[in-house]
C-alpha distance (Angstrom), angle and dihedral (degrees) to the residues before:
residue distance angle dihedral
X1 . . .
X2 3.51 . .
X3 4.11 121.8 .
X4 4.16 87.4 -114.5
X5 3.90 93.0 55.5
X6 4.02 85.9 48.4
X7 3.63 96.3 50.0
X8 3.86 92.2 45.7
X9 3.98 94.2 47.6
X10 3.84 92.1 52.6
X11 4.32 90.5 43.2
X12 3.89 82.6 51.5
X13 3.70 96.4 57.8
X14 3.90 97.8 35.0
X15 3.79 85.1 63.8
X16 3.87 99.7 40.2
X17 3.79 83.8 51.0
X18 3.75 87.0 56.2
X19 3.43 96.6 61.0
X20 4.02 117.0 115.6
X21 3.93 119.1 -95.3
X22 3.44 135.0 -134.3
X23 4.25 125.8 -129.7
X24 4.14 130.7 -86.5
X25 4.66 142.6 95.9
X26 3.82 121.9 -70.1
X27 3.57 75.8 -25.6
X28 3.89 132.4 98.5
X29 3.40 113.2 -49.1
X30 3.50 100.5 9.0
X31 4.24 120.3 141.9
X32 4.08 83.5 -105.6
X33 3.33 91.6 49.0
X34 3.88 102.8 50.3
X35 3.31 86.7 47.5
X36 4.00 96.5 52.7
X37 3.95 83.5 49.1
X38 3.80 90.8 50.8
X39 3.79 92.9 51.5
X40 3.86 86.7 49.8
X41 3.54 103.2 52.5
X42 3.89 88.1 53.1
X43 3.37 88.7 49.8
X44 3.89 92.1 53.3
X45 3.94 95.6 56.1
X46 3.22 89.6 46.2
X47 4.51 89.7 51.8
X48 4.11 80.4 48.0
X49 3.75 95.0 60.4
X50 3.21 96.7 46.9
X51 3.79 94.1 48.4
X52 3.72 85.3 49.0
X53 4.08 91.0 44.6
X54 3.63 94.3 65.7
X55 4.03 98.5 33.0
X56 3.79 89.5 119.6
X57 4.33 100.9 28.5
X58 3.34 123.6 103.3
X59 3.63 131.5 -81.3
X60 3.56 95.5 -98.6
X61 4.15 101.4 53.2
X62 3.97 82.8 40.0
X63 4.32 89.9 64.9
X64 3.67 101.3 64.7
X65 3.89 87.3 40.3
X66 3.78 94.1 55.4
X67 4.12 91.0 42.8
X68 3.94 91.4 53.6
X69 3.80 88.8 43.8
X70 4.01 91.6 51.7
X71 3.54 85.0 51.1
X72 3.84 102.4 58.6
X73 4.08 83.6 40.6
X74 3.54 90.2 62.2
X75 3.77 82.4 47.4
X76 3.46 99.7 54.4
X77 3.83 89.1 50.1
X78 3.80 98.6 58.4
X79 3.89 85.4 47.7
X80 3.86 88.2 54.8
X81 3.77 94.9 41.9
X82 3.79 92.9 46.3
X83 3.91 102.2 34.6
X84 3.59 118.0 26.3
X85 4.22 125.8 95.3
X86 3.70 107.8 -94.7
X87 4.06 92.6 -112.4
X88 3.62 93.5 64.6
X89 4.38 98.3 27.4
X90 3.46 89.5 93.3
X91 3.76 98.4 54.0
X92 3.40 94.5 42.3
X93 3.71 94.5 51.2
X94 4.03 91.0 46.8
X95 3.36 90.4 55.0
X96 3.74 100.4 50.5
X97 3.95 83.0 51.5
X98 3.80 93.8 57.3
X99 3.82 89.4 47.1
X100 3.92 86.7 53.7
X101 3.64 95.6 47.2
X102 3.32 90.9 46.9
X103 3.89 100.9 51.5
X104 3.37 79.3 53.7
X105 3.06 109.7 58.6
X106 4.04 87.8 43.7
X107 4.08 80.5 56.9
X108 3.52 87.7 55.1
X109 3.54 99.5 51.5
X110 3.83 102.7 41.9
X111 3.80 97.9 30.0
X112 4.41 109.7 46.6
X113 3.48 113.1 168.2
X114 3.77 127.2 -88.2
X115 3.77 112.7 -86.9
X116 3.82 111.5 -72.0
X117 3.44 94.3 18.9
X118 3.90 128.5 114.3
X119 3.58 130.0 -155.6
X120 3.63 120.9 -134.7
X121 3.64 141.8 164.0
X122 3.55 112.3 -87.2
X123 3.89 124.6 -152.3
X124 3.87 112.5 -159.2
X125 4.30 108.3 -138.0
X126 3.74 116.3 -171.0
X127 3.73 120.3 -169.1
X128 4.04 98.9 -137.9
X129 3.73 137.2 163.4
X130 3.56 133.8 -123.2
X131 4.19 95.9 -97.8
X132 4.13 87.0 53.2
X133 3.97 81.6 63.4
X134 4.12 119.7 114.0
X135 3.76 98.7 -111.4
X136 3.56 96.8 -110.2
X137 3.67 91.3 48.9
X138 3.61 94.2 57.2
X139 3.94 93.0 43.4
X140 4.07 85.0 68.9
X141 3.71 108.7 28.6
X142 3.48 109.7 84.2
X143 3.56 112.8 155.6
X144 3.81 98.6 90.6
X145 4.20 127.3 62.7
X146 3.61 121.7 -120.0
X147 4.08 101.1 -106.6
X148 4.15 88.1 43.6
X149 3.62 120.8 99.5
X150 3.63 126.6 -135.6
X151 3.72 150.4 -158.2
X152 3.55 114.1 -104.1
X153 4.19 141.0 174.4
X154 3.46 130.3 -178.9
X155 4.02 112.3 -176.4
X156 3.86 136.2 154.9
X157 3.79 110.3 -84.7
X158 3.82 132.3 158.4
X159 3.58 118.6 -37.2
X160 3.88 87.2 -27.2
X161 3.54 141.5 11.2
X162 4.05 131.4 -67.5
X163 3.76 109.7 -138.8
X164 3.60 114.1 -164.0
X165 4.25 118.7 -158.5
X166 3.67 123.2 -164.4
X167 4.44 117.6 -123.6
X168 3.68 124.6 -168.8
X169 3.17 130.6 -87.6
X170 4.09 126.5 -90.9
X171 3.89 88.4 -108.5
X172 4.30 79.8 -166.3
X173 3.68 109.3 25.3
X174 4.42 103.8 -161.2
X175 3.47 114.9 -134.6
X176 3.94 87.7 -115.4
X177 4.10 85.2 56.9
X178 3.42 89.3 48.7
X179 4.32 93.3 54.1
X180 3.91 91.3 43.2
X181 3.20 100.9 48.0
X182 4.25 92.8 40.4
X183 3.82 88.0 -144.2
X184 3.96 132.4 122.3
X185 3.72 119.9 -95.6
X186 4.07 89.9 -116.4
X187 3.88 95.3 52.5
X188 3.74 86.9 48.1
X189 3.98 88.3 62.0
X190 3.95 87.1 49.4
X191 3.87 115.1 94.7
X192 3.63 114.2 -82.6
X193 3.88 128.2 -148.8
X194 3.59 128.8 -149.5
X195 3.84 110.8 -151.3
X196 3.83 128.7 -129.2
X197 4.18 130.0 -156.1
X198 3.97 104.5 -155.8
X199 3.94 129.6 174.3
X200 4.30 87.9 -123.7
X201 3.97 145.4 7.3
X202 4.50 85.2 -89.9
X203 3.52 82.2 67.7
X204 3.69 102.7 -123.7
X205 3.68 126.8 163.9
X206 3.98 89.7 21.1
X207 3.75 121.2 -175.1
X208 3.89 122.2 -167.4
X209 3.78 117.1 -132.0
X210 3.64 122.4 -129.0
X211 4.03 107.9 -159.8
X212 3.99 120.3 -143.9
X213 3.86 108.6 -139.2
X214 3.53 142.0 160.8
X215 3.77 129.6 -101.3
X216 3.69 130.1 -119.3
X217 4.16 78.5 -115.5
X218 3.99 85.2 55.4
X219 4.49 83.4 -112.2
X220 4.06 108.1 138.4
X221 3.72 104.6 -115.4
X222 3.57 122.3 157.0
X223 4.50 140.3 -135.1
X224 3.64 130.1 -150.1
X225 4.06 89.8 -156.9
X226 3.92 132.6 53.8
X227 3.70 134.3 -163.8
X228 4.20 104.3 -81.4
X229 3.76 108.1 -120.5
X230 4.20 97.5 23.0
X231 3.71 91.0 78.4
X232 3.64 130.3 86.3
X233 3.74 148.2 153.6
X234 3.69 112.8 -79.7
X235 4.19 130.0 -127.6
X236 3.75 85.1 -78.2
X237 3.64 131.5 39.2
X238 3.94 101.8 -109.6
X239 3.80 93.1 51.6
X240 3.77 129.3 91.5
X241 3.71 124.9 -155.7
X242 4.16 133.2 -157.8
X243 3.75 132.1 178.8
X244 4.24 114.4 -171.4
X245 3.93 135.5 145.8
X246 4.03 102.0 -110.3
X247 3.46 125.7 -149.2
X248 3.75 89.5 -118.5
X249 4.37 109.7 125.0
X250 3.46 111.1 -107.9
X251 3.91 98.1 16.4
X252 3.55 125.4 106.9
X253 3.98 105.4 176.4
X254 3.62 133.3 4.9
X255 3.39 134.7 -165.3
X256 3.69 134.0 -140.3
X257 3.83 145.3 -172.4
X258 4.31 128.2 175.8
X259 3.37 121.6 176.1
X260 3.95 124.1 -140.8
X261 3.23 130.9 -133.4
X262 3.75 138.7 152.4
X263 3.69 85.0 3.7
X264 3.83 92.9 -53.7
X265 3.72 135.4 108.6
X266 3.79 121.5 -140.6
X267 3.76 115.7 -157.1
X268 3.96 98.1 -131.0
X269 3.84 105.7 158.3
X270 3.80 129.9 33.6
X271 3.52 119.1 171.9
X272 4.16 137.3 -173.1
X273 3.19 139.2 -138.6
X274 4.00 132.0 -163.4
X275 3.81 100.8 167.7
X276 3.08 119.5 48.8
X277 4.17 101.8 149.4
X278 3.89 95.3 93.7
X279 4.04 94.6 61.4
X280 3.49 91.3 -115.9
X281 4.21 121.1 83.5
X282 3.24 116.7 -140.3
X283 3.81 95.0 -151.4
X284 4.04 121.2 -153.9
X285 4.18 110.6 -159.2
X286 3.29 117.2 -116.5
X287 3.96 97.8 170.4
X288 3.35 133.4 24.7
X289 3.57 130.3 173.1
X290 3.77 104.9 148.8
């Protein structure tokens, strides 16, 4: 994306995040919350001179400019998904996104990777226990002990975050948990996550997702965990995506996308696979609702 898009992104958002506030707690305009939003805005003239600052370098000295201007983006996001009035949140948080993407994409252009190397999403999984948990995290997630350590995620998604928490395994899957969840006995015994929507990365406001999916019978039933580590943000942020082997005769992989919305996931894409010995699936829809 070209340096002139970048700039005009980031202006956009500096003066949306100027905008007055209204009155509240850690909520929109609360005294912590102005302040955060002060802070920010500082913050983002600060990102726009140094964009501007290294305009003409090059590529090298440009890098760790982009990186530290990503950074505050991401910033300025959380502040906007955590402080401002709901009328303007979603603007605000839009915005930041389209700054992000765009640094990005500047990233991409003026920093490729070294020779041999390949860039690829990363997903950052901490192993954490229960007393590591945002308090209102730990007030509904329930399926772990207090001395057991879990998986857990925390990445950009929608106008918030989506937190993912690790369950135990079904040490004795039934054969009737095995048909309504349509997956394999052994992935079953794997740890399981159960998936939260929140307003920010404390994890306040957090809703638990409950997943539509299909049977081994083909019936629409639906789950309120996943398999940890086979689920991951989809090619935009308010979709979900999930690879597994089902329990389904004949099927060795299927694929699945919901989108969320309103704290809900819709089951739009499911996808079936008979061959799986080649590495790659060649995957015949069976739903699609996109």
């Amino acid at each position: 994306m070209p340096k002139s898009t970048l700039t005009a992104c980031a202006i956009a958002l500096s003066a949306m995040l100027s905008a007055p506030q209204g009155a509240s707690a850690i909520e929109p305009g609360s005294a912590v919350c102005k302040s955060e939003m002060q802070g920010v805005r500082k913050k983002m003239q600060e990102s726009l001179s140094l964009i501007d600052s290294v305009k003409d370098a090059p590529a090298p000295a440009k890098c760790p400019a982009y990186v530290e201007a990503s950074t505050i983006a991401e910033e300025i996001r959380e502040s906007a998904a955590r402080c401002e009035a709901s009328q303007k949140r979603t603007s605000a948080v839009r915005e930041a996104d389209d700054v992000i993407e765009a640094i990005d994409q500047a990233y991409k252009k003026w920093c490729p990777p070294r020779p041999g190397m390949v860039r690829v999403k990363m997903t950052m999984i901490e192993r954490v226990t229960r007393d590591k948990l945002p308090k209102q995290l730990a007030a509904i997630h329930h399926c772990t002990g207090d001395g057991d350590t879990m998986y857990s995620t925390n990445e950009r998604f929608d106008l918030g975050r989506l937190i993912m928490l690790g369950c135990p395994g079904i040490e004795k899957p039934s054969e009737e948990q095995v048909k309504q969840r349509n997956t394999r006995i052994d992935l079953l015994k794997q740890e399981q996550a159960q998936i939260y929507v929140t307003r920010d990365r404390d994890g306040d406001d957090p809703r638990r997702l409950t997943f539509p999916i299909l049977t081994a019978d083909g019936h629409e039933a639906s789950t309120d965990t996943l398999i940890a580590g086979r689920v991951s943000i989809g090619g935009k942020l308010d979709l979900i995506s999930s690879y597994w082997e089902p329990a389904k005769d004949g099927i060795c992989r299927v694929h699945v996308i919901w989108r969320v919305a309103d704290g809900k996931a819709k089951l739009i894409l499911w996808q079936e696979a008979t061959d799986c010995s080649k590495g790659n699936s060649d995957f015949k829809t069976v739903l699609d609702r996109q």
